[in-house]
N, C-alpha and C positions, 0 to 999 in steps of 0.2 A: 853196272857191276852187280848190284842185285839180282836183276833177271839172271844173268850169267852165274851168281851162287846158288840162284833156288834150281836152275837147272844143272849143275854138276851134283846139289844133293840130292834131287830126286834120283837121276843117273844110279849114286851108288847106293841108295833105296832100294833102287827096282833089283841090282845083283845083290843085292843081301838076300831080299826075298824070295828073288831065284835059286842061291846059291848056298845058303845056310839053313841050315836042320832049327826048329824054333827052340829056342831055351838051351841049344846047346853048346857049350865055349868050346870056339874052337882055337888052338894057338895063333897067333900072329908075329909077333916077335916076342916070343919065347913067353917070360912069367911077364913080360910090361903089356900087353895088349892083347888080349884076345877080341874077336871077332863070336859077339853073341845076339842071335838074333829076338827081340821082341816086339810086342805091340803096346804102347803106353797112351790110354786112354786119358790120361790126369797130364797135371802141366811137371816143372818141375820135379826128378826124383819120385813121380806117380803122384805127387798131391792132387788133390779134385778130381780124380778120376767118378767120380758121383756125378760131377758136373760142368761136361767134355763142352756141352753148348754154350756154357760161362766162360770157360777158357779159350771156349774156339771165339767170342765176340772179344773178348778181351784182346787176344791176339790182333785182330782186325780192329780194333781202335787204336792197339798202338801203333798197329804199320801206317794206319789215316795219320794219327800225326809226325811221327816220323816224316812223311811225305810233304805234311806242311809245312813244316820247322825247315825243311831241309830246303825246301822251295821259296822260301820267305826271308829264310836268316843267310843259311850258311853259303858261304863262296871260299871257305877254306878246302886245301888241297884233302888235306889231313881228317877236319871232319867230313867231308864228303865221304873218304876213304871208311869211316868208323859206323858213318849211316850206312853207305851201303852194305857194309855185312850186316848190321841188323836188321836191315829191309831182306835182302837177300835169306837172311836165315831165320826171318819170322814166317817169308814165302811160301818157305820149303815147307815148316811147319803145317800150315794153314794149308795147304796141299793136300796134306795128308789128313787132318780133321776135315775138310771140306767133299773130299773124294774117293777116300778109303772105306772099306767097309767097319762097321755097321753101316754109315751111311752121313750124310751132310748134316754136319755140326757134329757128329757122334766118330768121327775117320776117329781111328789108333794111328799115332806117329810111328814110323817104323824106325827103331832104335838100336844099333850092334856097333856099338865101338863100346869097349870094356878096359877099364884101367884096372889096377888094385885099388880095393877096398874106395869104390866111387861108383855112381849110379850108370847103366848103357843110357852113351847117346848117341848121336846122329853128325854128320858135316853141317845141318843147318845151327844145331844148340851150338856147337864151337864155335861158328861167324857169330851167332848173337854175342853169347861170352866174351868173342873177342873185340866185337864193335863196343859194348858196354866198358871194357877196359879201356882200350883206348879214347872214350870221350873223358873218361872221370880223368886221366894221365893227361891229354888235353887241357881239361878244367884245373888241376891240379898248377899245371907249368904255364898257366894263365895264356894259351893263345885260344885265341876269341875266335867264333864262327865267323866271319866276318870280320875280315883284317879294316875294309876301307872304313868297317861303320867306327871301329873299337878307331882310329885314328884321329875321325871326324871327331869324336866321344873327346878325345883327350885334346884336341885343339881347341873347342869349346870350354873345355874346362881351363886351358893355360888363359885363355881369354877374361875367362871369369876370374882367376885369380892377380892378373894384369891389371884386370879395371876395379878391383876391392882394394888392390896398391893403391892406385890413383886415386881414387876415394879416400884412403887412407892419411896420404899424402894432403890433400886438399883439406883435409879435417886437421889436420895439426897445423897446418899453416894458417889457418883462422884463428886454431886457437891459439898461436901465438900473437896474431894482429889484438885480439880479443883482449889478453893481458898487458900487451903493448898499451891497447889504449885505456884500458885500467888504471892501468902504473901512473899514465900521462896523469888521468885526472884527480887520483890519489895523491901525486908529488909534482903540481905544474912547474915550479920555481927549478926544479932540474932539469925539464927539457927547454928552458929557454935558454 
């Protein structure tokens, strides 16, 4: 599914840049969307733009682990779903730092979806966004990357709290024998 996001964003990448005039809003639907092309050297909203090769490795750590988490932990439907748009739309990104010009580590993301009063992004910033929402809603409504491990987890623990009973259990019943034979040797003349 990733591979399949970073290539539908590159796709409307390449027709923005064929298609649109740079810096200039064009309408889309109506005052909600314009269609404005740019080049964003910095990561979020232009931050770091000073230092595209910082953001271009940053980028490419997170997708390394993303890749591993995802391969190690998860076997949910759901997070599967959530990683791969932000595998998918870190792709896309990393595409364009990697291969665009100035040149590798230095690419501009190319950026024309325009809301009001909100920075131009791309189809890949949305997948990230979106995969990011839905792990924290995931996290949030407590289902686990990993249904069979989170089960295993909770069997273990009924166990553990089974056998502290019976230990529990076991400990009062001595100390009742315990005072039993207290009593006995305190007041023999009554258990005869």
């Amino acid at each position: 599914m990733g591979v399949l996001l970073a290539v539908v964003d590159q796709l409307t990448k390449n027709w923005a840049v064929s298609n649109l005039p740079e810096l200039d809003p064009q309408p889309f639907l109506g005052e909600i969307l314009h269609l404005t092309l740019l080049y964003n050297s910095g990561a979020a909203w232009g931050m770091g733009s000073e230092i595209t090769p910082v953001v271009t490795g940053l980028q490419i750590a997170i997708v390394i682990g993303v890749i591993v988490f995802a391969v190690r932990s998860v076997r949910s439907l759901w997070y599967t779903l959530a990683l791969g748009l932000i595998l998918g739309g870190a792709l896309g990104n990393i595409h364009d730092r990697l291969l665009r010009p100035p040149g590798p580590f230095h690419g501009a993301v190319v950026d024309f979806l325009e809301l009001p009063h909100w920075p131009v992004f791309n189809v890949a910033d949305m997948a990230v966004v979106g995969g990011a929402i839905l792990v924290v809603l995931l996290g949030v409504i407590g289902l686990p990357a990993d249904p069979a491990e989170a089960e295993e987890r909770a069997r273990a623990e009924a166990e553990d709290t089974a056998g502290a009973e019976d230990t529990t259990g076991a400990d009062d019943s001595a100390r009742a024998d315990d005072i039993a034979r207290a009593d006995d040797v305190e007041h023999p003349e009554e258990t005869r």
